[in-house]
C-alpha positions as CSV (number, residue, x, y, z in Angstrom):
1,X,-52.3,21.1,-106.6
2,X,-53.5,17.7,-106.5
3,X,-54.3,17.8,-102.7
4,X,-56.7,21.2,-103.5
5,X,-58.4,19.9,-106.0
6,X,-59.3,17.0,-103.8
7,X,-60.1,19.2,-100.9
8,X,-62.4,21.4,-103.4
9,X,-64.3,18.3,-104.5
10,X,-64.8,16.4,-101.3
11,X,-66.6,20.2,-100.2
12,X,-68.7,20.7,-103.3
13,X,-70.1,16.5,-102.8
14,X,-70.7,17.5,-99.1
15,X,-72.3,21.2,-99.6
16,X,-74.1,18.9,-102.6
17,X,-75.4,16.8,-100.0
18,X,-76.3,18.7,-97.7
19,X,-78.6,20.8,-100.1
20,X,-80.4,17.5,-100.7
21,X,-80.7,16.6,-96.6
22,X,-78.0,14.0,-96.6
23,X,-75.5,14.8,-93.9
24,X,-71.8,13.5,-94.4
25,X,-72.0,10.0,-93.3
26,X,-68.0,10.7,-92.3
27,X,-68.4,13.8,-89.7
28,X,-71.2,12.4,-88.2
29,X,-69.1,9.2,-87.1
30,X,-66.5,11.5,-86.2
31,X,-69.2,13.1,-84.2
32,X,-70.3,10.0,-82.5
33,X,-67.2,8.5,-81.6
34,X,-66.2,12.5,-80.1
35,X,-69.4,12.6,-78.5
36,X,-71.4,9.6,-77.8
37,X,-68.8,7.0,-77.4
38,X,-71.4,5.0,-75.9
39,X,-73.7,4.8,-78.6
40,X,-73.3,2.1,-81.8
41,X,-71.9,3.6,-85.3
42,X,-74.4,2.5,-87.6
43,X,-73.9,1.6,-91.0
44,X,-74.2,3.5,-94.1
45,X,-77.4,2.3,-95.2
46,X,-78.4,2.7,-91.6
47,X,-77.6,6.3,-91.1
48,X,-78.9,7.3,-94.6
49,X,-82.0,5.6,-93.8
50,X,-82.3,7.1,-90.6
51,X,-81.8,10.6,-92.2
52,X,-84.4,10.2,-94.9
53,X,-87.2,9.2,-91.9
54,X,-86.3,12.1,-90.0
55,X,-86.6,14.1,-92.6
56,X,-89.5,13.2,-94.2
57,X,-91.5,12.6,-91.4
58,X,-90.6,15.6,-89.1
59,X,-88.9,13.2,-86.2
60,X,-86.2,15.8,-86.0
61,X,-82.6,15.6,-87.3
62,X,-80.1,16.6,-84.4
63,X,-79.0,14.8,-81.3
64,X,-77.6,17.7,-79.6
């Protein structure tokens, strides 16, 4: 019971946060390290800043 309500909240933060712009910082370092090995993992503060410029001034928001 314990391991669905975990799994329930962690989706409703992430759907939360997506509804606001802000991907999940965790998947997209998955997604990085998957795809773009090559490229640095920035940090939090880094990514969410990153996200708030591209979204807020039309820069675009997806690699691929």
């Amino acid at each position: 019971m314990n391991k669905t309500l975990s799994l329930f909240w962690h989706r409703l933060v992430q759907t939360a946060r997506l509804s606001c712009g802000i991907p999940d910082y965790d998947v997209y370092v998955a997604h990085l390290r998957t795809h773009h090995p090559e490229r640095k993992v920035p940090s939090y503060a880094e990514f969410f800043r990153e996200r708030q410029t591209a979204r807020y001034k039309g820069t675009g928001g997806r690699c691929c």
